[in-house]
C-alpha atoms as one frame of an Amber mdcrd trajectory, in Angstrom:
protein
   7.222 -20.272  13.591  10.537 -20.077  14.329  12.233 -20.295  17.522  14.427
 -17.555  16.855  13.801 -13.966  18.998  10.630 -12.180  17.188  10.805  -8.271
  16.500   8.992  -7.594  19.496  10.938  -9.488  21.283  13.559  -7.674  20.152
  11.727  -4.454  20.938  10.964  -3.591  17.348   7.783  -2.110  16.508   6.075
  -0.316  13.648   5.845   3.650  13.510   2.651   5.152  13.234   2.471   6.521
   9.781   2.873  10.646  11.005   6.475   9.809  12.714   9.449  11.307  10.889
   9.987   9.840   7.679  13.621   9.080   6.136  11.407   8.794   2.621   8.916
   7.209   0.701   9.123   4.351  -1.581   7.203   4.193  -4.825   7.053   1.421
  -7.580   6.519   3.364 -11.544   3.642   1.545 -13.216   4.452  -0.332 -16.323
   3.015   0.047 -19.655   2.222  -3.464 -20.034   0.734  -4.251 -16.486  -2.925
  -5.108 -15.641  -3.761  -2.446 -13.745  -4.742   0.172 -15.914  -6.112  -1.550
 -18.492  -6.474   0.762 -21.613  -5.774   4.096 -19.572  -2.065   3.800 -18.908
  -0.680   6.678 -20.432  -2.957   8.844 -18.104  -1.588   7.734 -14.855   1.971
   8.838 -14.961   1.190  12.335 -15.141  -0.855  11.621 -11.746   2.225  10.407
 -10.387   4.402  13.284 -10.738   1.814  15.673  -9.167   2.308  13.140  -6.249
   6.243  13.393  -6.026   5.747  17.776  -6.645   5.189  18.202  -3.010   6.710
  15.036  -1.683  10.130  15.907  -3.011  10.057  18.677  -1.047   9.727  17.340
   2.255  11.574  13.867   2.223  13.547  11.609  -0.138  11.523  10.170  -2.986
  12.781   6.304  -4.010  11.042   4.882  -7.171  11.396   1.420  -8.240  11.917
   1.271 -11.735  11.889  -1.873 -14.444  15.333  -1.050 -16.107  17.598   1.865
 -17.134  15.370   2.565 -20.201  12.250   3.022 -17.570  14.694   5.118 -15.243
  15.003   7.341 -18.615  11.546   8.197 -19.502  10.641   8.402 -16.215  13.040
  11.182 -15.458  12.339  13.053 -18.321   8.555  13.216 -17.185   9.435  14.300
 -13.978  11.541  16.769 -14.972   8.822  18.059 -17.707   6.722  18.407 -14.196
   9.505  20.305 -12.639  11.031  17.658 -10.384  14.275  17.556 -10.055  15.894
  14.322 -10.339  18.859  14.980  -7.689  15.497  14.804  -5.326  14.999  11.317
  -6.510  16.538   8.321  -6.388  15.577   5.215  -8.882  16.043   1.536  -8.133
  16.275  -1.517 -10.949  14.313  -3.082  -8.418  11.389  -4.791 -10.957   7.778
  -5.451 -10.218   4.908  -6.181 -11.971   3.061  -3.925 -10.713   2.730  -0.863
  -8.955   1.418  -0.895  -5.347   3.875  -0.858  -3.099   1.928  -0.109  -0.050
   1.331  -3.838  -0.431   4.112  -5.394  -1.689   6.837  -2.760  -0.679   8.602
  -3.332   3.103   6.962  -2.457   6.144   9.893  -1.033   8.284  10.364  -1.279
  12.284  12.214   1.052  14.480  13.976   0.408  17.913  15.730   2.854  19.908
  18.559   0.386  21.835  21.040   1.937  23.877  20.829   5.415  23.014  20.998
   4.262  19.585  18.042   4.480  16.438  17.830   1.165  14.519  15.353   0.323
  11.878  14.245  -3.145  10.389  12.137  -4.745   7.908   9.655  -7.130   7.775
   9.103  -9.301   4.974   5.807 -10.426   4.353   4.599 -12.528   1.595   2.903
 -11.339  -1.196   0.516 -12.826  -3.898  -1.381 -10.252  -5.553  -4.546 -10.448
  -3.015  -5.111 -13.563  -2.919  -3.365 -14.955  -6.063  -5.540 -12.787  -8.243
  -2.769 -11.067 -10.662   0.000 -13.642 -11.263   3.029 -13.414 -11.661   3.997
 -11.709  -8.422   6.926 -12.943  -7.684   9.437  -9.995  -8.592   6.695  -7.816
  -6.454   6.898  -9.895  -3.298  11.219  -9.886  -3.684  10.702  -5.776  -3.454
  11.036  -5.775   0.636  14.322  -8.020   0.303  15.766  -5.548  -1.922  15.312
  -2.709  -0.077  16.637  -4.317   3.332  19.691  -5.355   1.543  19.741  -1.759
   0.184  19.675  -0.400   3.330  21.809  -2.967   4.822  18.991  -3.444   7.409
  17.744  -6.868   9.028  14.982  -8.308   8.010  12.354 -10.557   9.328  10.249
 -13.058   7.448   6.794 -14.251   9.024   6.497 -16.771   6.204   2.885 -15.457
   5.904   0.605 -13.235   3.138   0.081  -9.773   4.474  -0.121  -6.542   2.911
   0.161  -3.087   4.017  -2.326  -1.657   3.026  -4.464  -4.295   5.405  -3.328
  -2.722   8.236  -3.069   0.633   9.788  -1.271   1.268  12.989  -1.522   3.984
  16.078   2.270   3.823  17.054   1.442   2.796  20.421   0.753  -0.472  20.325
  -2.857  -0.563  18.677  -3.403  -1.850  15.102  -6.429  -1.467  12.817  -7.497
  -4.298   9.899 -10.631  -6.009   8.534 -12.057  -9.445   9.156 -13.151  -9.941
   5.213  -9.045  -9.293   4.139  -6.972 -11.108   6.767  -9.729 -14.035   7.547
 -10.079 -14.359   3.741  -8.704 -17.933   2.968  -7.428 -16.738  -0.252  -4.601
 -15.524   2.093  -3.601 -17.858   4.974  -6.104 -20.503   4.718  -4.307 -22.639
   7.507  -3.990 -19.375  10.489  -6.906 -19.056  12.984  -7.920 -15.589  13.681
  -6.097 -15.866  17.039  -3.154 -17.249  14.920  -2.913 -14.275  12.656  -3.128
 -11.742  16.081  -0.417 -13.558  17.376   1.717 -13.028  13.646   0.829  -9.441
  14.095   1.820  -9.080  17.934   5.035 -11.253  17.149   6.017  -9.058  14.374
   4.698  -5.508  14.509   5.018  -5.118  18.427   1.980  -4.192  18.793  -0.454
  -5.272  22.021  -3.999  -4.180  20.741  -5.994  -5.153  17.551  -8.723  -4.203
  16.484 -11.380  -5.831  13.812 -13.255  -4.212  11.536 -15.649  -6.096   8.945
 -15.849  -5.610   5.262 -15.087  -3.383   2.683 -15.928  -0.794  -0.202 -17.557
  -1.904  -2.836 -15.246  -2.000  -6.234 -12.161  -2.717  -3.420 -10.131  -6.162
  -5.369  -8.109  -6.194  -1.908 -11.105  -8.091  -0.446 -11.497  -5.012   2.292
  -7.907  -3.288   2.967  -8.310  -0.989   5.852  -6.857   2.199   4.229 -10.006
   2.737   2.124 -12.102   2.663   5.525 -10.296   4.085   8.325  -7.405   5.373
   9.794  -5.585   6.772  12.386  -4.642  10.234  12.126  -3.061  10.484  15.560
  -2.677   8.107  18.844  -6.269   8.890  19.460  -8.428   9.514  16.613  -9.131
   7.347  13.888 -11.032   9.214  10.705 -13.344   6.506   9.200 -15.616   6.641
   5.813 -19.135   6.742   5.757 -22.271   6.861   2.697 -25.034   9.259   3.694
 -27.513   7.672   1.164 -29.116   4.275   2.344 -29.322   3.145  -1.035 -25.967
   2.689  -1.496 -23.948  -0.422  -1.890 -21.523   0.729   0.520 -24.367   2.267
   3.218 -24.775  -0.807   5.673 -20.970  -1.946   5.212 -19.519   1.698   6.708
 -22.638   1.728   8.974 -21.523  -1.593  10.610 -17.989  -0.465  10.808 -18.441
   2.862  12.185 -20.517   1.001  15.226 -18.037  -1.225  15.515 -15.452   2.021
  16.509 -17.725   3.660  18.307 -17.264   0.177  20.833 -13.566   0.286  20.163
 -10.667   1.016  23.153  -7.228   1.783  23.127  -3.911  -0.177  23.982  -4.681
   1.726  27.323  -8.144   1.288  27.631  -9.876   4.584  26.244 -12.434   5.399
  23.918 -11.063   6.447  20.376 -12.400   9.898  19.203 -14.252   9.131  15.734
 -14.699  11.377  12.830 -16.760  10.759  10.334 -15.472  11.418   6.508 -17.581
  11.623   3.434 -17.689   8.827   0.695 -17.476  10.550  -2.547 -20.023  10.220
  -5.364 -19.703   6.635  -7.218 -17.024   6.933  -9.036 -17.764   4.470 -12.066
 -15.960   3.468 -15.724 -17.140   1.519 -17.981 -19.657   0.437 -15.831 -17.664
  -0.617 -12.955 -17.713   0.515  -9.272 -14.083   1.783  -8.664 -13.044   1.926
  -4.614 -13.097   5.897  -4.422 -12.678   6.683  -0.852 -10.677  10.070   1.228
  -9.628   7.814   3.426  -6.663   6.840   0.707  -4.453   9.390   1.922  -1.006
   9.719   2.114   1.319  11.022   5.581   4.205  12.463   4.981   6.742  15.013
   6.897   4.536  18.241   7.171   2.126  17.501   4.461  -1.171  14.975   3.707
  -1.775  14.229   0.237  -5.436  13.331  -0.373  -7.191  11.932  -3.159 -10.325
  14.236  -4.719 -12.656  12.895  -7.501 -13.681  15.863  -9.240 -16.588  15.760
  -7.076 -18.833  18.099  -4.466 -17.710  16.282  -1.762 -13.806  16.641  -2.532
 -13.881  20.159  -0.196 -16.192  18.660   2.358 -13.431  15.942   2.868 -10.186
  18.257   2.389 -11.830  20.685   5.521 -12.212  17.683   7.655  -8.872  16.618
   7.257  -7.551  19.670   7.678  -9.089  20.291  11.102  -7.539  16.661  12.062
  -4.213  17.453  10.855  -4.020  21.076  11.827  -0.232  21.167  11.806   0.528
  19.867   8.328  -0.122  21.683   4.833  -3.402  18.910   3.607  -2.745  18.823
  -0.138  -6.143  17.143  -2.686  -4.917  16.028  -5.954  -7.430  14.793  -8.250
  -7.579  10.533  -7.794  -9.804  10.334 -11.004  -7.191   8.335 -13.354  -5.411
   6.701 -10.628  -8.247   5.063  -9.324  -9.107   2.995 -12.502  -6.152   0.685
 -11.226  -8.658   0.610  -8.051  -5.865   2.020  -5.641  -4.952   5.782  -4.645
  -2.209   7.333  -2.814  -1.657   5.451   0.178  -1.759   2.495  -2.676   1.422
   2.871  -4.269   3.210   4.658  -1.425   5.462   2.955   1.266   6.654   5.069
   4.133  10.229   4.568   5.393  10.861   5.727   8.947  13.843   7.852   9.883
């Protein structure tokens, strides 16, 4: 590591995902990328019901391939009446499309009176080294920093966002089978990896849940599990029918909450979600889960499955979120690329 000041020492820190965004960062899928294998032209459309509301309440950024992506792209957001002076395009080109993983992860200071924001740069390899290449993906947070003219910090270690959530107080949220998994930093102990996390996050508390879904190619990100939905509460999955693949796995993490404290000591409040119906295609287990939702300024965007437990799931989050407009949009086609909404979005602070 190097000897130069961390972020925290610097008194950076990572926002809680429900602070006031400046935008959100997406990265367009590409026709010829792995991750919707022979149901591409059905995810786009998906897409732009995402941006309908987001336009509306913050600045949309979309990482594009090339000018001739940029094109079509705005002409099917404008056929699903979004304007394009509500969004801005980038030639910034990755392979593929989840940039809750490879996009930045921003920090915020206040220093003298004065709002600052930075980024940190993890590395990237496609979960483990599972989708090569990757390397115009893991480039994406450098582009944006420069973009923004912001400093940015580089751990020299795999992480992605999506394997972490955070409180915005100092207490952070991952999983023991993603950021243990030696496909990722094979040469960190666990205490090691806290210490990456304290170092460069600014946070004080973390807290270890164990595996994930079932269908989940992240190895177990956090964001299909549970999540914070304000300082004190964290929302978290569970599958009423013991004969489930994923029954024992949201069992075990669930107990583990129940034992979990705060960066100050108290007892989290715990709400349980439903697990949709398995959601399978051509005979595979997708990672369907509510808990892939999105934060943004005044609204939630939440993934439904065209199933009965879609409006079980939307009235739950709506009594957690009672001062934001909880939005469902139907996940069905996105989910085939075994991501959803909090997937291939990337807050950016204010």
């Amino acid at each position: 590591m190097s000897s130069s000041p961390t972020p925290a020492q610097l008194g950076f820190r990572m926002p809680a995902e429900w602070e006031t965004h400046a935008g959100t960062w997406l990265t367009w899928p590409r026709p010829d990328g792995v991750s919707f294998p022979d149901r591409y032209f059905a995810v786009p459309p998906v897409y732009a019901k995402f941006i309908q509301p987001l336009f509306q309440v913050e600045q949309v950024n979309v990482n594009v391939w090339d000018a001739d992506m940029e094109s079509w792209v705005g002409e099917l957001l404008k056929e699903n009446n979004v304007p394009l002076d509500q969004v801005l395009f980038h030639h910034f080109p990755a392979y593929e499309p989840w940039c809750r993983d490879h996009g930045p992860i921003f920090l915020v200071r206040d220093n003298n009176g004065v709002h600052e924001r930075a980024v940190v740069d993890w590395g990237y390899n496609a979960w483990g080294g599972k989708y090569p290449p990757f390397d115009l993906d893991d480039a994406i947070p450098q582009h944006i920093a420069y973009l923004r003219q912001l400093p940015f910090f580089s751990p020299g270690i795999v992480l992605e966002g999506g394997s972490i959530d955070v409180n915005g107080y100092g207490t952070l949220l991952t999983t023991e089978s993603c950021l243990l998994n030696p496909n990722r930093n094979p040469h960190l102990t666990k205490g090691q990896i806290e210490q990456y996390l304290r170092d460069y996050l600014g946070v004080t508390n973390i807290l270890w849940l164990g595996e994930g879904i079932a269908g989940d190619d992240t190895d177990g990100h956090v964001d299909g599990l549970a999540r914070f939905v304000n300082p004190s509460t964290i929302v978290s999955v569970v599958e009423e029918d013991p004969a489930d693949a994923n029954y024992q796995v949201l069992q075990d993490n669930l107990r583990r909450l129940r034992g979990m404290r705060d960066q100050d000591g108290r007892i989290f409040r715990i709400v349980q979600l439903p697990m949709p119906s398995a959601v399978e295609y051509q005979g595979r287990r997708l990672p369907a889960s509510y808990a892939n939702f999105y934060i943004a300024n005044g609204i939630v965007i939440v993934p439904t499955y065209r199933d009965p437990n879609d409006s079980e799931a939307m009235a739950i989050l709506r009594r957690v979120f009672p001062d934001s407009r909880v939005i469902g949009i139907d996940s069905t086609e996105l989910i085939w690329g075994l991501g959803s909404f909090h997937c291939i979005s990337q807050q950016e602070p204010g």
